[in-house]
C-alpha positions as a printed NumPy array, in Angstrom:
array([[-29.445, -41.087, -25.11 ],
       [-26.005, -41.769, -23.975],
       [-25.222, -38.81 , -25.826],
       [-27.663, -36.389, -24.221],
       [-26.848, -38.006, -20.41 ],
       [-22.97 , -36.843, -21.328],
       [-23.965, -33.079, -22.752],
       [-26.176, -32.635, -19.811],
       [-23.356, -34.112, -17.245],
       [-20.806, -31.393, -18.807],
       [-23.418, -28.543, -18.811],
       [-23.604, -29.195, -14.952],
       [-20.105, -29.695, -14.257],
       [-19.655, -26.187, -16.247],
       [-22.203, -24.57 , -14.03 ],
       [-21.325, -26.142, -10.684],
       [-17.695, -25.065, -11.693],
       [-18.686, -21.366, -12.151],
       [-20.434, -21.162,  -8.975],
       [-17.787, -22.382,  -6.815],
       [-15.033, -20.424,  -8.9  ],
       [-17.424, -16.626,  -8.033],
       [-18.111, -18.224,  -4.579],
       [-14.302, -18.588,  -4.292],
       [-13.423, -15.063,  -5.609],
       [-16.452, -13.128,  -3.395],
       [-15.123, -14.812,  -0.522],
       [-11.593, -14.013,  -1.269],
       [-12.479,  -9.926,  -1.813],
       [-14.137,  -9.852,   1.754],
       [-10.677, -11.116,   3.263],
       [ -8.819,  -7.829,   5.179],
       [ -5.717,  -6.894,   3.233],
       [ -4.555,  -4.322,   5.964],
       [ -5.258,  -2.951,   8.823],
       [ -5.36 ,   0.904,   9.98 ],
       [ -3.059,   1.665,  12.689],
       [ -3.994,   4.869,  13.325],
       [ -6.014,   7.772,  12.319],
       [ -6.292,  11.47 ,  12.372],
       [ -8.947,  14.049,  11.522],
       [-12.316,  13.032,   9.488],
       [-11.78 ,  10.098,   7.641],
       [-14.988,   8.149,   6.004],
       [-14.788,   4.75 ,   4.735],
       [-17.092,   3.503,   2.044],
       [-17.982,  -0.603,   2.091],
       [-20.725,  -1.982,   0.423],
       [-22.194,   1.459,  -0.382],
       [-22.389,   2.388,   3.587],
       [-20.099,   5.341,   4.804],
       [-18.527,   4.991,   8.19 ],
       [-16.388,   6.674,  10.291],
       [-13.036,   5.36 ,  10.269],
       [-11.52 ,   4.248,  13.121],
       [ -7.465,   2.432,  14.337],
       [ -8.026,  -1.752,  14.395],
       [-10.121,  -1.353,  11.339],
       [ -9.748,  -3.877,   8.485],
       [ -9.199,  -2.889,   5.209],
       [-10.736,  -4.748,   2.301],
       [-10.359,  -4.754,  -1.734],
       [-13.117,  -2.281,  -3.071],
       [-13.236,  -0.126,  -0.004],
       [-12.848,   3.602,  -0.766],
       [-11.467,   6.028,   1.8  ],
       [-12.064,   9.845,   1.866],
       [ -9.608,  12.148,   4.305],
       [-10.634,  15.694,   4.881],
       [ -7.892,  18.359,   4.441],
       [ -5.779,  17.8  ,   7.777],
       [ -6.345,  14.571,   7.934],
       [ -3.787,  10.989,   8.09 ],
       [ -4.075,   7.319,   8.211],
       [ -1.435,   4.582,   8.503],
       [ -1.971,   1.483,   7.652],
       [ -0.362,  -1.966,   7.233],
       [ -0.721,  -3.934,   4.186],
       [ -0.225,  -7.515,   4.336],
       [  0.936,  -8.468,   0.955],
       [  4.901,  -7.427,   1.357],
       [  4.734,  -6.41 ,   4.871],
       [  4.404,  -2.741,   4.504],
       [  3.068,   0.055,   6.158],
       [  1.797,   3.06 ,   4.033],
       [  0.634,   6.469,   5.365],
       [ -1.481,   8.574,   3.674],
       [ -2.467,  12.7  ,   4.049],
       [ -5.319,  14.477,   3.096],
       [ -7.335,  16.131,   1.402],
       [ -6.978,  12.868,  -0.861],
       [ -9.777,  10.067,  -1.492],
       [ -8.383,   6.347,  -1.961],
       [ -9.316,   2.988,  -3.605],
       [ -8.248,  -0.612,  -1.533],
       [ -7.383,  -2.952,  -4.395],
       [ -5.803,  -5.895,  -5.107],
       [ -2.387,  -5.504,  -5.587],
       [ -2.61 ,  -2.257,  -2.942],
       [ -3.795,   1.134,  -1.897],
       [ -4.372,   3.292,  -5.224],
       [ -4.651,   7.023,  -4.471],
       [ -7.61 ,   8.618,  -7.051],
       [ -7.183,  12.277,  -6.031],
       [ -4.825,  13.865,  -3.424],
       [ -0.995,  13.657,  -3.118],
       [  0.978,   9.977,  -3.032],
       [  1.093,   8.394,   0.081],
       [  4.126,   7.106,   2.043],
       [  5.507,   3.624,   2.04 ],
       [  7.997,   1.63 ,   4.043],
       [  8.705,  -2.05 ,   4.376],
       [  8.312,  -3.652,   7.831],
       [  9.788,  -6.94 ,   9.43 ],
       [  7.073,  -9.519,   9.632],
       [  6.627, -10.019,  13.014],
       [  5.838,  -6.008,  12.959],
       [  3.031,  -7.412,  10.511],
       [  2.127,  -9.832,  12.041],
       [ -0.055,  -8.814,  15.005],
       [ -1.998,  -6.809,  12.835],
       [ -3.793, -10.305,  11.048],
       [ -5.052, -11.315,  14.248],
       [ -7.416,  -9.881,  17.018],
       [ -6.839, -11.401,  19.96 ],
       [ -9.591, -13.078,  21.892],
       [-10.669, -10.367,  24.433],
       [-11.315,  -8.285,  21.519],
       [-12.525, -10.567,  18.709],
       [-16.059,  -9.777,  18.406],
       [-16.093,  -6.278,  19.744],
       [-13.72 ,  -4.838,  17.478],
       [-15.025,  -7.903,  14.544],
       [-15.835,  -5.398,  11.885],
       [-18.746,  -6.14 ,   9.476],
       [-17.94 , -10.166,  11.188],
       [-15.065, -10.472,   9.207],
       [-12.59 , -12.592,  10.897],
       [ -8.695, -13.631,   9.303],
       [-10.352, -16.934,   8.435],
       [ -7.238, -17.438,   6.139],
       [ -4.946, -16.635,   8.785],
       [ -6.556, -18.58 ,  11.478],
       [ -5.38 , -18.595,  15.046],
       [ -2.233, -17.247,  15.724],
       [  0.551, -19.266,  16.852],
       [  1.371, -19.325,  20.526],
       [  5.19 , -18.654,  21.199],
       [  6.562, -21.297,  24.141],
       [  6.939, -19.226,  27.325],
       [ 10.712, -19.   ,  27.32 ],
       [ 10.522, -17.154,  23.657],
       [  7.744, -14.575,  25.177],
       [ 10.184, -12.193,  26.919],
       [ 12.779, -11.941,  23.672],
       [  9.432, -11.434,  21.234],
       [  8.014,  -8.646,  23.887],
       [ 11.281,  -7.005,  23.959],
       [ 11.82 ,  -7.299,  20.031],
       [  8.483,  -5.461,  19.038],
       [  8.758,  -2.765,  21.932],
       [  8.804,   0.297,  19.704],
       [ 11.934,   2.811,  21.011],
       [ 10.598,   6.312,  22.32 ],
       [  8.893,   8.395,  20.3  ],
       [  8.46 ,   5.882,  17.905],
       [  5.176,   6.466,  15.766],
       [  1.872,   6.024,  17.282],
       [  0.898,   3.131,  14.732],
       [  3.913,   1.075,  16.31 ],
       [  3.007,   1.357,  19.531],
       [ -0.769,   0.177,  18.177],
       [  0.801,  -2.875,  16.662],
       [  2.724,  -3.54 ,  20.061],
       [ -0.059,  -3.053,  22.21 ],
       [ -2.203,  -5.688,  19.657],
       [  1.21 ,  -7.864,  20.176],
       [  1.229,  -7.905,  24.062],
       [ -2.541,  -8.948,  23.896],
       [ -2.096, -11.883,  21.727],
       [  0.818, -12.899,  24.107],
       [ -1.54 , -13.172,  27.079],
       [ -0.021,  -9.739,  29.187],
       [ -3.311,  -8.265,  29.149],
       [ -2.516,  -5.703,  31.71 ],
       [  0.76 ,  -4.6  ,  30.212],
       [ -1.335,  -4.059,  26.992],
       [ -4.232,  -2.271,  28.733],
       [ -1.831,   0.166,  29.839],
       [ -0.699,   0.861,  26.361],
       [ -3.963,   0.958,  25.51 ],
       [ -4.498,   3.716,  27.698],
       [ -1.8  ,   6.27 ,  26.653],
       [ -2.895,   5.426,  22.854],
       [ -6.432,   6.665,  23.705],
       [ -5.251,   9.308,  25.345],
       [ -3.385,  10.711,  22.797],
       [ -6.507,   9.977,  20.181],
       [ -9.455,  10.283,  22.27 ],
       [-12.046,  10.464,  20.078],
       [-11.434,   6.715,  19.028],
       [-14.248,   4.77 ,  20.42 ],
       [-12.059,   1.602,  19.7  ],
       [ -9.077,   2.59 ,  21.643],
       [-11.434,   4.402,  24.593],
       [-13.048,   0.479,  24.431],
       [ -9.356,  -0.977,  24.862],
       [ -8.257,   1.478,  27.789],
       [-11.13 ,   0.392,  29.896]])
């Protein structure tokens, strides 16, 4: 009896293991591994078997596919490293693991970023959490970002401004910056010129207002 009480002790230790360890691993794949920072022409993203138009201050997830119509570019930062990778279409794509794999179309573009130009990206600031929460996904393994003491504020603004003409994705990681500092109104602005330069983003037109 003793006997049978220990087999069916390890049987349930086995099971309750294997549970936890899937549990562990689907929670893990829904974490973002990137965001998009900007986007141009018809893109589609496919998650979970549902296509959707993709849109800047979207999260990017392991097993989403992307599809760009000929024309048509994304940039987008990628946690793991601290990169930023652009891609052009026509070209379909594949969010895994270990990063972006390109299925059909030409190789996309790649350069390494500091982290603090990272950084913002992991984190939507309260006046946009839930609005811009997509599929109510949150950076649960981020949690909340850091607040910087006031007197550090003005050096981190002035550190992430992006120079002129800089690329439109940094001056969407700068704007996400200035709202996670608290200068709401200095963001909004940038907000504003972002969605005017892309106004068919209902995201950014949501920002501007």
């Amino acid at each position: 009896m003793t006997r049978l009480l220990i087999g069916f002790t390890l049987v349930a230790s086995i099971l309750a293991f294997a549970t936890f360890s899937q549990a562990q691993t689907r929670s893990g794949a829904n974490e973002p591994v990137g965001m998009v920072i900007d986007v141009q022409g018809a893109v589609t993203l496919t998650e979970a078997g549902k296509n959707s138009r993709l849109e800047a201050l979207s999260y990017l997830r392991t097993q989403n596919e992307i599809l760009l119509s000929a024309g048509a570019t994304i940039t987008v930062t990628w946690y793991a490293g601290s990169k930023e990778l652009r891609f052009a279409g026509p070209a379909r794509l594949k969010v895994e693991p270990q990063g972006i794999r390109v299925t059909q179309g030409a190789p996309g573009q790649e350069r390494v970023l500091a982290e603090e130009k990272i950084t913002p990206t992991k984190y939507l600031p309260p006046r946009l959490d839930g609005r811009l929460d997509q599929a109510g996904v949150r950076m649960r393994m981020a949690g909340p970002r850091p607040k910087a003491k006031e007197g550090e504020l003005e050096a981190q603004r002035e550190k992430l401004r992006p120079a002129d003409g800089a690329p439109f994705g940094d001056w969407v990681v700068y704007a996400l910056a200035l709202e996670q500092m608290g200068l709401t109104g200095e963001a909004r602005g940038v907000w504003r010129n972002l969605s005017a330069q892309r106004p068919d983003d209902s995201r950014l037109r949501l920002l501007a207002r």
